[in-house]
Structures are given as structure tokens and as C-alpha cells.
C-alpha positions as CSV (number, residue, x, y, z in Angstrom):
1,X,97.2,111.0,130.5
2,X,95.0,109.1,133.0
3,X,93.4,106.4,132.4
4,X,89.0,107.3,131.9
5,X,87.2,104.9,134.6
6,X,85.7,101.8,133.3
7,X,82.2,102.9,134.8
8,X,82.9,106.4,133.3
9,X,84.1,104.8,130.1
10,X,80.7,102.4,129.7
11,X,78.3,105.4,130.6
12,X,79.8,107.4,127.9
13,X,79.2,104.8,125.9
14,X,76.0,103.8,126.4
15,X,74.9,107.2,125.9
16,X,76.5,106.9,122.1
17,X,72.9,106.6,120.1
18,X,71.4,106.7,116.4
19,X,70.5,110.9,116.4
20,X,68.6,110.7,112.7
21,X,66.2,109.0,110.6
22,X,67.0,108.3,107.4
23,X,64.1,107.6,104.3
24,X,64.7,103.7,103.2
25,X,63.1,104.9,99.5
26,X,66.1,107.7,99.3
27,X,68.8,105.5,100.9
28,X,68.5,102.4,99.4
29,X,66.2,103.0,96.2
30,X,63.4,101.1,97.7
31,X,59.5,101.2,97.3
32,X,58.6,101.6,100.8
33,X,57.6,104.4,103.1
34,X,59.9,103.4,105.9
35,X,62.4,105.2,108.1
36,X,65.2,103.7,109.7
37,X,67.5,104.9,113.0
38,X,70.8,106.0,111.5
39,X,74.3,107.7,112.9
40,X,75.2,111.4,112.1
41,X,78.8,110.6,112.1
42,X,81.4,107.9,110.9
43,X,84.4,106.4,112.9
44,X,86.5,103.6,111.9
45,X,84.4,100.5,111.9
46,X,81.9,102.6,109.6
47,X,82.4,100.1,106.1
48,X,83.0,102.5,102.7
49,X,80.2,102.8,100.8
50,X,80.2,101.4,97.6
51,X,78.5,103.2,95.4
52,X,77.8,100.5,92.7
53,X,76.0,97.9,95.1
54,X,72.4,96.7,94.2
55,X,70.2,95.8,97.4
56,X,68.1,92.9,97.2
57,X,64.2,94.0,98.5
58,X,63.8,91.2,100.5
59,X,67.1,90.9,102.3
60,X,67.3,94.5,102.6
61,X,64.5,94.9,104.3
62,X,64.7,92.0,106.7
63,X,68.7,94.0,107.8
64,X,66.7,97.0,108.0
65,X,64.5,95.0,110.7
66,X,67.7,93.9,112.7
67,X,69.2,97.8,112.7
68,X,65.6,99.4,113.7
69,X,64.2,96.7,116.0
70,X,67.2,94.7,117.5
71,X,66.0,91.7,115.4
72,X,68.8,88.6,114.8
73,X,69.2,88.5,111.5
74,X,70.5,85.6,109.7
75,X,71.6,85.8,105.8
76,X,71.3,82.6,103.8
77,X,72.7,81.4,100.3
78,X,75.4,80.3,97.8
79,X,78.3,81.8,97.8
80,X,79.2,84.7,95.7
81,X,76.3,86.2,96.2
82,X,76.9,89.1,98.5
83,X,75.8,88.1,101.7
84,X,78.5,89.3,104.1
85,X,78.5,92.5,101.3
86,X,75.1,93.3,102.0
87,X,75.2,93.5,105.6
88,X,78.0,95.6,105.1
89,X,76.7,98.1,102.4
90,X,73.4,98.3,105.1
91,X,75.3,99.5,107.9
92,X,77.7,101.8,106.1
93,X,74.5,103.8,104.8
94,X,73.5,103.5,108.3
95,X,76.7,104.9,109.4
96,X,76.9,102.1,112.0
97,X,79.8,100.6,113.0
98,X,80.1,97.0,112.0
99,X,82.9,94.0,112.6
100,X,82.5,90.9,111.0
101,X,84.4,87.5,112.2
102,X,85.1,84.9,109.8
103,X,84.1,81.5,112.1
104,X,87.1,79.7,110.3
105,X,88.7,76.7,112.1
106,X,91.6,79.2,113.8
107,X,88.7,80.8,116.0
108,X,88.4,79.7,119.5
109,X,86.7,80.1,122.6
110,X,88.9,82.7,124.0
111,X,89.1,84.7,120.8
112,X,85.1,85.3,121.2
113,X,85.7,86.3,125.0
114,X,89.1,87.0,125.7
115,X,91.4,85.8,127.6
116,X,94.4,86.6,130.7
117,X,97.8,88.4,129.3
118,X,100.7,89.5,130.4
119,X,101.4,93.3,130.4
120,X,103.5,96.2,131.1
121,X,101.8,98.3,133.7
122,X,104.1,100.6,135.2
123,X,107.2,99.8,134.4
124,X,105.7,96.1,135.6
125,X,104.5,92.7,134.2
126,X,101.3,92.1,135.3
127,X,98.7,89.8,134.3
128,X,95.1,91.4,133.1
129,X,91.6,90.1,131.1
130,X,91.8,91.3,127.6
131,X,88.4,91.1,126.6
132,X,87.6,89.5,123.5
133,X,85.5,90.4,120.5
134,X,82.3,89.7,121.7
135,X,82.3,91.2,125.4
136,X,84.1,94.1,123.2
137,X,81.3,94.9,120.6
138,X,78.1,93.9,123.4
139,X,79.1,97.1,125.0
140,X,79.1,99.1,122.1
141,X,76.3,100.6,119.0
142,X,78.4,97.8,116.7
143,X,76.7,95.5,114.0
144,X,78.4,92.1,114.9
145,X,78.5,89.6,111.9
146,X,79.1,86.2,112.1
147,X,80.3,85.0,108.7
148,X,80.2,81.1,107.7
149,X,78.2,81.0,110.4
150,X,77.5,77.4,109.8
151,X,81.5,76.7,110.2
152,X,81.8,77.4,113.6
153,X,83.5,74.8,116.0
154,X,80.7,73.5,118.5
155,X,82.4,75.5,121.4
156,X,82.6,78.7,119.5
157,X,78.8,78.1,118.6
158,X,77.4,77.7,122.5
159,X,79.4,81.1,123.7
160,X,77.6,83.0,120.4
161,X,74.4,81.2,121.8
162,X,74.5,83.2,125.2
163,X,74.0,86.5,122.9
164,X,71.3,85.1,120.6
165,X,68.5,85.7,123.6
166,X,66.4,88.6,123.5
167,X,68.2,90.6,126.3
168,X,71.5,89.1,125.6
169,X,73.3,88.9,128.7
170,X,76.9,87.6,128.7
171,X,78.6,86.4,131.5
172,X,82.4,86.7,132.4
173,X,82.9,83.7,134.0
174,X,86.9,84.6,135.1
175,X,85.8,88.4,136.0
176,X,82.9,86.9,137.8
177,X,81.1,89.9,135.8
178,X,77.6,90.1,133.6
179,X,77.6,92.0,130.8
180,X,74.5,94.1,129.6
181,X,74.0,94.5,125.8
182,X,74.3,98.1,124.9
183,X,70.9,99.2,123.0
184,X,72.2,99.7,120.0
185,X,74.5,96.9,119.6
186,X,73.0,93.9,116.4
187,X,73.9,90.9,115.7
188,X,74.0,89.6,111.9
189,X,75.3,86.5,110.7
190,X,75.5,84.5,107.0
191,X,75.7,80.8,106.4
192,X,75.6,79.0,103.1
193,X,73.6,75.8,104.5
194,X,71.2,77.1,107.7
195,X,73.0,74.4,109.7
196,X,72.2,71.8,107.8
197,X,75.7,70.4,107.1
198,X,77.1,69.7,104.1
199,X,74.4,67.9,101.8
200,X,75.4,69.1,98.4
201,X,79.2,68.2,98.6
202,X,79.6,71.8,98.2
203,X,80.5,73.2,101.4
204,X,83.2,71.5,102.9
205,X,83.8,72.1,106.6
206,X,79.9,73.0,107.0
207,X,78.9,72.0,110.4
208,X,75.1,70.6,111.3
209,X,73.8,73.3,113.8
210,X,71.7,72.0,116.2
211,X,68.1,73.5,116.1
212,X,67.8,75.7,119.1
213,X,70.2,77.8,118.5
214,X,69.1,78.3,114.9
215,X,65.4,78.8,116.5
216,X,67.2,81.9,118.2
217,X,67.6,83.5,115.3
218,X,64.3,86.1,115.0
219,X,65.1,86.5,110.9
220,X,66.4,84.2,108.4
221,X,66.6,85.7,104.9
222,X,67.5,84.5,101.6
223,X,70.1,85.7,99.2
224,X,70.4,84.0,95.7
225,X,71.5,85.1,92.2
226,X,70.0,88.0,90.7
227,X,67.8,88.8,87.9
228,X,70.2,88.9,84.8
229,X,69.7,92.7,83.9
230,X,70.7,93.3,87.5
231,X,73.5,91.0,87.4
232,X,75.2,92.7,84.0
233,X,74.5,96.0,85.5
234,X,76.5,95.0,88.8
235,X,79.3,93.5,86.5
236,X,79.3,97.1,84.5
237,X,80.0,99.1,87.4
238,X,82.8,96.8,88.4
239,X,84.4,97.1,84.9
240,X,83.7,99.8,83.5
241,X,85.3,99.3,80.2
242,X,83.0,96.9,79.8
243,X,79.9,99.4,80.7
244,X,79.3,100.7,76.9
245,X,76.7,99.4,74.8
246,X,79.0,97.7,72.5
247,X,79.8,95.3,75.4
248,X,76.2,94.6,76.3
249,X,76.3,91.0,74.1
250,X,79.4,89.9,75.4
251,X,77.9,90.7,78.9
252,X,74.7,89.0,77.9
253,X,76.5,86.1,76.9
254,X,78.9,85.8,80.0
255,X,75.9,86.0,82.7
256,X,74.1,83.8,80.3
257,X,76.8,81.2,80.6
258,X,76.6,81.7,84.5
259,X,72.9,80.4,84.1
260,X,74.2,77.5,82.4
261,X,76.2,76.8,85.2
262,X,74.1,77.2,87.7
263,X,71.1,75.3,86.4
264,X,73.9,72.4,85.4
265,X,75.0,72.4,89.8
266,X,70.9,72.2,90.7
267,X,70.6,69.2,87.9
268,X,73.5,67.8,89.6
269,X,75.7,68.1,86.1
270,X,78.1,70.3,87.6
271,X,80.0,70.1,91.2
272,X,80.4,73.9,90.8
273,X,79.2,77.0,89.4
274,X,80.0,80.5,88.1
275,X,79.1,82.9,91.2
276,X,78.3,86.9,90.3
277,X,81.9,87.3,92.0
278,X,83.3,84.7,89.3
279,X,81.7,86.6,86.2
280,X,83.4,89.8,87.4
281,X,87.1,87.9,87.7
282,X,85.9,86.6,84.3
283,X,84.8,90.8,83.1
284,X,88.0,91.4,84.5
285,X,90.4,89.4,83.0
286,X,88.8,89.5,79.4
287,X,90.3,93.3,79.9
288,X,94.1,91.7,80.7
289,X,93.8,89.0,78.0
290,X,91.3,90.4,75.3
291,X,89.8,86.9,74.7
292,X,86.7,85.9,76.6
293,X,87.2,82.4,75.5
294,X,91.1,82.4,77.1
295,X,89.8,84.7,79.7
296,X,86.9,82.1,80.8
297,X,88.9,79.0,81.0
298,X,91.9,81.1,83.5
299,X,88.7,82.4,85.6
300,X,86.4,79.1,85.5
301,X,87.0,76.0,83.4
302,X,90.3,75.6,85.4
303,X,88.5,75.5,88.4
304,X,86.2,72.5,87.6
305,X,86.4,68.6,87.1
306,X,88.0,67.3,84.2
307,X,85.2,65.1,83.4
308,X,83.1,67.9,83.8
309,X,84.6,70.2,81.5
310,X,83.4,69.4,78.1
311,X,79.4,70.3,80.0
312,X,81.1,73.8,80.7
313,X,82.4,74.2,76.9
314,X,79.4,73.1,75.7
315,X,77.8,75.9,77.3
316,X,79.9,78.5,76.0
317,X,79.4,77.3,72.8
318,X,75.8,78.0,73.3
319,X,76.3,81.6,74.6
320,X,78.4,82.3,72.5
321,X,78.8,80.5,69.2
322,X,82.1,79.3,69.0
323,X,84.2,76.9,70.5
324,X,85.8,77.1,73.8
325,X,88.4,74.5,72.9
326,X,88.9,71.8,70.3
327,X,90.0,69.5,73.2
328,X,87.5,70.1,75.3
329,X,84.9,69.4,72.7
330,X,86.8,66.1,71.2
331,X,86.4,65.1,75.0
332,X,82.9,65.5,74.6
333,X,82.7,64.1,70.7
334,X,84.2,60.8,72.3
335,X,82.0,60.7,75.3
């Protein structure tokens, strides 16, 4: 088989374009008469769509802007709350293909644009530019997504800065080549501080961004926790033994006790809190053990600070009227 030319290879690919419209009231259950460019088929970096997920108006909305109108959005909020999710659950009712890149510690410079390798060409060792993710998804109709965005090492950050301008051009410096963005190709990214750095304690690793690149950003929405009937309905789907109505207290109860939590971290009480991802582990286990009491202290209360555990009992006890543990609350008798 021979090898399809590189200018051959980016035509074809630039000619690769949304072909439908799709109704944002029918597609994602939302009041407004919008329609959004979407793809007839699916290929591999098309996410699965979960049936179950719950979009948030706002944030929903604000993606919606990025897909349609080449907008760079930026997702915002604690964690647990479905940011990266969201994007995701967007673009596979879009039918759009979409990579996301954790910005860990392990992600350099030359993972973003690639780097010189040695291959087998012909029976020979030659040395060629592998392109890396970025040059990679620029010259296709991908959804890029940046996730902890805020965590990125300060060299990473200024090569993702050449792509945050409206035209996005990226330069190859080693190919001596300028890369045009393909029309269709976004750029997403989610953060749990806006690059503020770590203020809360919470975020360890967070990085202070500094201000012009996060002015490059066109969109910056906000994801928090949900509504509770939302959030019981989201923990139904994902256990569904727990969906009948003779679970609906215990559910009650459990999100509940995820308030707690979370109005204990804002009152500075607590140095963590109980996520929508930490209530399902909780839904989920309560189906292996049978106890929500046994099942809450495997999936929380052995997550947090000793001295902070009889606060954490003390709100189950609320929720649910009976004690989480005797030592816990002879901890918080003495105290």
C-alpha cells in the first residue's frame, strides 16, 4: 500500500465537516430553541454516550457555544462534579471526536508537539518528527480538552498558549512549518481553581496561571453540585438497585449527609467533602456490605482527618438517626 501524500492527506481532512443540525431541546432536554452543528457518523474518538447523565443549563450551554462558534471554553469547579464528564457527554451527542489530556506532572513539552524518533523505513533506521498531540488534533474536527488545566507545568502552559488565539496558528519550530487550525477543531479545558493556585489547601499541585493566558480563554463556566433531587436521581441510575421508591430515604439521607459535608469544607470545619462521585462509591458499596453506616465510613470517614471525624459522625447522626460509631462519638463526648 502507498503511502496517501501529506498535502492529499490534510485536504481530505479539512474537507471532513459537521453535515446536520441537531435541536438542543431534543438532544439535551433543554428549554431553548437552539440548533447546534453536529456529525452524521461516529469513529473512534466519538466518547459513549451515557444515557443516565444530567446536563447542567448553564454549562451546557456555554460547550454548546465552543462546538457551534469555535468559542474557548473553560469548565470551572470542585471536583466530582463532572466537569471533564460533561464536555465529554456534549461532544458524544455531537458525534464529535474528542481527546482529553490529563496536564499531570509526566506531561512535557514534547508530548504536546512531538518530538524526533527513530524508525524503520524500508528495511532502514531513520530518524523522523512524530508529531505530538496538539499539532495532531489542530489539523483535525477534534474537541481538545485540557483537564487540570490549572496543573500544567509553566512550559506546557506557554505551547497550549500559542492555540488559545482566535486563529490559532502553531508553529513547528524543528519542521520550520506553521500549522493552520482545521475549522472544526475546539479547544475545552477544566480547572478546579481558574489559576489561582492553591488557596483552599485543597488542590495540591495547583499552579497560579498567569492572567493573559486565562484572558484567552473566550468562556469560563461554572460547574458545582447539583440540586438534591437531581443529585439522587443521578445516584439512581448509577445503582439501580437503589432506584425503587423504598430507597428514596436512604438516598435522601446519603446526599443529605453530602450537604453536611460540603457546607462543613466552605465553614472551614472540614478539609474535605463528599463529591456526587463519592455518594455513588458510597450507593455502591452499601449494595456489597448492606450497611450504610459500615458502607459510609469504607467510602468517606476513612478518607478524612482524625480530628475531624467525630464532625463527619455527627452528621450522619443527623441524616440518619443513629450512630455512626460509638468511638467516633466518645471522641466527640470528650472534645
Amino acid at each position: 500500500m502507498t503511502d496517501v501524500p501529506e498535502d492529499t492527506a490534510l485536504t481530505e481532512l479539512c474537507a471532513i465537516r459537521p453535515d446536520r443540525l441537531v435541536a438542543v431541546r431534543d438532544t439535551f432536554g433543554i428549554d431553548a430553541d437552539l440548533r447546534v452543528p453536529a456529525f452524521g457518523g461516529r469513529d473512534d474518538h466519538v466518547p459513549e454516550i451515557d444515557q443516565a447523565y444530567r446536563f447542567n443549563r448553564d454549562v451546557t450551554l456555554a460547550l454548546l457555544a465552543g462546538f457551534a462558534h469555535n468559542r474557548r471554553v473553560m469548565v470551572q469547579g470542585l471536583h466530582g462534579t463532572g466537569k471533564s464528564t460533561h464536555v465529554e457527554q456534549v461532544a458524544a451527542r455531537l458525534n464529535w471526536p474528542c481527546v482529553r489530556i490529563n496536564l499531570d506532572g509526566h506531561i512535557s513539552r514534547l508530548d504536546l508537539v512531538g518530538r524526533d524518533a527513530v524508525v524503520l523505513r524500508d528495511g532502514q533506521q531513520v530518524t523522523e518528527f512524530q508529531e505530538g498531540i496538539v499539532p495532531w488534533a489542530l489539523q483535525r474536527p477534534v474537541a481538545l480538552v485540557f483537564d487540570e488545566y490549572d496543573a500544567g507545568r509553566p512550559d506546557v502552559m506557554f505551547v497550549i498558549q500559542r492555540i488559545l488565539e482566535r486563529d490559532g496558528r502553531f508553529t513547528l519550530l524543528d519542521q520550520n512549518r506553521v500549522l493552520a487550525p482545521h475549522p472544526y477543531f475546539r479547544l475545552f479545558a477544566t480547572t478546579n481553581t481558574v489559576g489561582l493556585g492553591n488557596l483552599n489547601g485543597l488542590y495540591h499541585g495547583a499552579q497560579r496561571l498567569n492572567h493573559a493566558q486565562i484572558d484567552r480563554w473566550n468562556i469560563v463556566a461554572t460547574l458545582n453540585y447539583m440540586p438534591r433531587d437531581e443529585e439522587i436521581a443521578i445516584v439512581q441510575a448509577r445503582v439501580p438497585q437503589l432506584a425503587d421508591s423504598a430507597h428514596r430515604a436512604l438516598l435522601e439521607s446519603m446526599v443529605a449527609v453530602a450537604e453536611l459535608t460540603r457546607n462543613g469544607f466552605a465553614a472551614g470545619d472540614l478539609s474535605t467533602l463528599m463529591s456526587p462521585r463519592t455518594v455513588i462509591t458510597w450507593a455502591e458499596n452499601i449494595g456489597i456490605f448492606g450497611d450504610p453506616a459500615l458502607a459510609f465510613r469504607l467510602s468517606f470517614v476513612n478518607k478524612c482527618d482524625e480530628a475531624e471525624r467525630p464532625i463527619v459522625a455527627e452528621y450522619f447522626q443527623r441524616c440518619f438517626d443513629r450512630e455512626l460509631d460509638e468511638s467516633y462519638r466518645r471522641e466527640s463526648d470528650e472534645a
